[in-house]
N, C-alpha and C positions, 0 to 999 in steps of 0.2 A: 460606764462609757460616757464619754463629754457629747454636749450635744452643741451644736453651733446657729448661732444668729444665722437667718438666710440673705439678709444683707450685709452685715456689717463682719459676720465672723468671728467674733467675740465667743468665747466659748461659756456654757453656763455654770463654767465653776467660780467666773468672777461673780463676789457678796453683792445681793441686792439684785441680781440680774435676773427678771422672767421672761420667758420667751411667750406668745401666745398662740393660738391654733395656728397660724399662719408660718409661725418658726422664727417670728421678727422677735427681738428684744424691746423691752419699755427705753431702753435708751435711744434706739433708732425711731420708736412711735413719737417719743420727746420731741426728736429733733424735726420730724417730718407736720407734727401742732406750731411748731414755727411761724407756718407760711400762713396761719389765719389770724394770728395776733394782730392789733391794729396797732403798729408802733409808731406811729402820728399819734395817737392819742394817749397811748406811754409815753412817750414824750412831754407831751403837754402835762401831764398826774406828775413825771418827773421835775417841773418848770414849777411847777405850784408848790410842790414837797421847798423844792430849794428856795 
């Protein structure tokens, strides 16, 4: 039986896809580590690469 993301609804027969106790998938945990990135200062590591 498929089992489904609790947010996003992705079901876990898509490869690579874990859900954890919560029932969230690592693709939806990805996206939600987003918001503490410091992209000023990605930015800037990007400015120095180029």
């Amino acid at each position: 039986m498929l089992t489904y993301c609790a947010n996003c609804v992705m079901p876990d027969s898509k490869p690579d896809l874990q859900l954890d106790a919560h029932g969230v998938c690592n693709a939806c945990r990805a996206y939600e580590d987003r918001k503490v990135v410091d992209w000023g200062a990605r930015y800037q590591d990007l400015l120095t690469v180029l």
